[in-house]
C-alpha positions as CSV (number, residue, x, y, z in Angstrom):
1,X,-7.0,7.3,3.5
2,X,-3.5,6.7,3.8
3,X,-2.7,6.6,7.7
4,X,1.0,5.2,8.2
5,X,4.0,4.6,5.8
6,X,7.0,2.6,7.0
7,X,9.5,3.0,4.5
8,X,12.6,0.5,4.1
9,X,10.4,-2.0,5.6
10,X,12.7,-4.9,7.1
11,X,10.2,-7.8,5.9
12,X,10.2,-6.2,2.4
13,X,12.9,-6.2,-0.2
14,X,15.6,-3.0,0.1
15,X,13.6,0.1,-1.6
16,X,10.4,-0.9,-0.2
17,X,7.6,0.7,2.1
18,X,4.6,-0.5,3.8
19,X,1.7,1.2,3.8
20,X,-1.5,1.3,5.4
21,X,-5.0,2.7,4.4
22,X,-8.0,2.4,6.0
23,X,-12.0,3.5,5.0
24,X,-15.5,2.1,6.0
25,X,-16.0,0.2,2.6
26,X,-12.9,0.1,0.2
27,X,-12.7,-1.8,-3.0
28,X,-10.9,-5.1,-2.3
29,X,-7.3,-4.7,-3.5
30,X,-5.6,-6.8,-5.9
31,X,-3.4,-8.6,-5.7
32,X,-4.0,-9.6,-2.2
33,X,-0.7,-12.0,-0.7
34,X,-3.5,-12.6,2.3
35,X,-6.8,-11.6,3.9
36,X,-7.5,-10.9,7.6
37,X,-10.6,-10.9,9.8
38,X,-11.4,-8.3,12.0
39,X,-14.6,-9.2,14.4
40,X,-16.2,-6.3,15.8
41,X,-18.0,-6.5,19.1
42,X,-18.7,-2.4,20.9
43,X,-15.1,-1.5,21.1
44,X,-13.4,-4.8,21.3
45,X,-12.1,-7.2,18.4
46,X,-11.1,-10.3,18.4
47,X,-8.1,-12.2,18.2
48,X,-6.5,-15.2,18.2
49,X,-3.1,-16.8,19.2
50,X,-0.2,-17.3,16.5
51,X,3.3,-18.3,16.7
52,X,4.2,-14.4,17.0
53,X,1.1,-13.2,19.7
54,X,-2.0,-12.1,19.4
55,X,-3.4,-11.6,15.9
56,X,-6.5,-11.0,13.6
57,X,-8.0,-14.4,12.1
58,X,-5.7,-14.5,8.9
59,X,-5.5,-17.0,6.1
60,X,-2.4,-16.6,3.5
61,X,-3.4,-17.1,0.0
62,X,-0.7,-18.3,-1.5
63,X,1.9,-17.7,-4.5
64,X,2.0,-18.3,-8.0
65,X,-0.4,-19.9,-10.1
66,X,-1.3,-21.4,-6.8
67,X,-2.6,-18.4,-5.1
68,X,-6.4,-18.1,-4.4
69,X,-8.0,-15.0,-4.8
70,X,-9.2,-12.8,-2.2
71,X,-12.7,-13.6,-2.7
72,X,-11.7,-17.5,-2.4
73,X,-9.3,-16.8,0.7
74,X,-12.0,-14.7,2.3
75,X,-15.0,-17.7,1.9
76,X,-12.4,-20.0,3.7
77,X,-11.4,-17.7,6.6
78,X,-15.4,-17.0,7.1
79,X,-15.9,-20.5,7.1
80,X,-12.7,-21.3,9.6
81,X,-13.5,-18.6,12.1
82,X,-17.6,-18.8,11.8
83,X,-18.6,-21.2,9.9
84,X,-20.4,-19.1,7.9
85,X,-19.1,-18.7,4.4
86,X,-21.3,-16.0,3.7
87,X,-21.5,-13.4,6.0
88,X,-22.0,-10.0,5.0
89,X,-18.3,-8.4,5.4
90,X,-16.4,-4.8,4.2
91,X,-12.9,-3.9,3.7
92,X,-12.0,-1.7,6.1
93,X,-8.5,-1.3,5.0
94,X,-5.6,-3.0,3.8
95,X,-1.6,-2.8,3.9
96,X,-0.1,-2.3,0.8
97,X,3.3,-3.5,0.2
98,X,5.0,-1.6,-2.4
99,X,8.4,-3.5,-3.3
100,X,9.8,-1.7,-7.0
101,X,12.4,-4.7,-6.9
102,X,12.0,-8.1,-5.7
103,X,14.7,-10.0,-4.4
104,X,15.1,-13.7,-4.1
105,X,13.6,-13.7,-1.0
106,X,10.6,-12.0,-1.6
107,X,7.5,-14.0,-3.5
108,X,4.4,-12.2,-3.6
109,X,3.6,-9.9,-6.8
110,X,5.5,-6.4,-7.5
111,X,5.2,-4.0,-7.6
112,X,2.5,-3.7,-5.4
113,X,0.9,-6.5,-2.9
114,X,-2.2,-6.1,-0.5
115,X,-3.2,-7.4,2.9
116,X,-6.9,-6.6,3.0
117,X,-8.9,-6.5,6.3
118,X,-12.1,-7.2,6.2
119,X,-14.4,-6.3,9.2
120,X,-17.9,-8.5,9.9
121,X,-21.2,-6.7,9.8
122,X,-23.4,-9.4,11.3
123,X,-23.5,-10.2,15.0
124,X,-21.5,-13.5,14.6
125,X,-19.6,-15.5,17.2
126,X,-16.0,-16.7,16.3
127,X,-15.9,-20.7,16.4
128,X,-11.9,-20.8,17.0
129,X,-10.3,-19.9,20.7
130,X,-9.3,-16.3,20.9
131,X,-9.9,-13.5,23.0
132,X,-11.7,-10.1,22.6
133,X,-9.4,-7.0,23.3
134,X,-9.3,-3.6,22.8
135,X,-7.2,-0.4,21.2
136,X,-5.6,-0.1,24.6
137,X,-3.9,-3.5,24.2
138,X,-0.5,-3.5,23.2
139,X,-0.3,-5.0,19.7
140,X,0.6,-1.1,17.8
141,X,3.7,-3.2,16.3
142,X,1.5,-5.3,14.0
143,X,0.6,-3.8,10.6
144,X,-3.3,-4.1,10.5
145,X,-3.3,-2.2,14.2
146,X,-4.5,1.3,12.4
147,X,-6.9,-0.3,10.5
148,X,-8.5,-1.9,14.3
149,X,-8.3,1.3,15.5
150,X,-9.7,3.1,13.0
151,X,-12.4,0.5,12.5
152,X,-13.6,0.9,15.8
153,X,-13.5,4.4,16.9
């Protein structure tokens, strides 16, 4: 279900929007530019530091012929956050860029790229320092925020 749409997105190339969908168990999207980890615990999630706040366990996947697949980037964010490869996880949404015409600046696929979320079924405890918050924290600005809401609730 399609929740928020931010068109003329200023990270995405002119004539681009940002959109993002959320559901309990959605097909993975592809192509996916990066996967994220969302860690359920009652009505908290967890998060962890980065250089612009608070944010979901996230591993890039890459560009090019490099890229990994989201399966691949998935297996190496389990294994970073919890050490466990194989956990049992769902997408639970995703943001889907939509950029008709790349610029020079942009390098993920067009004309559509996906940022999946994937939320953790199992009872699992994060091995990496972060902190457990919840949907009254003040992160609304960052684009996988409706899909912890929604998620959670």
């Amino acid at each position: 279900m399609l929740v928020a749409s931010t068109p003329e997105a200023s990270w995405l190339p002119s004539g681009s929007t940002a959109e993002v969908w959320v559901g309990q168990d959605c097909p993975t999207p592809s192509p996916a530019i990066i996967v994220r980890l969302l860690l359920l615990r009652g009505e908290t999630f967890f998060c962890v530091s980065s250089p612009k706040g608070l944010d979901l366990p996230t591993l890039f996947l890459g560009s090019g012929a490099e890229r990994l697949t989201a399966t691949e980037g998935l297996r190496q964010l389990l294994q970073r956050t919890l050490s466990q490869p194989d956990v049992a996880v769902r997408c639970v949404g995703y943001v889907r860029n939509v950029a008709p015409e790349p610029d020079a600046d942009y390098p993920h696929p067009t004309p559509d790229a996906y940022v999946p979320v994937f939320a953790v079924d199992d009872a699992v405890k994060p091995v990496v320092p972060g902190e457990w918050i919840g949907v009254h924290a003040n992160l609304n600005e960052r684009h996988w925020w409706p899909i912890a809401v929604h998620a959670v609730r």
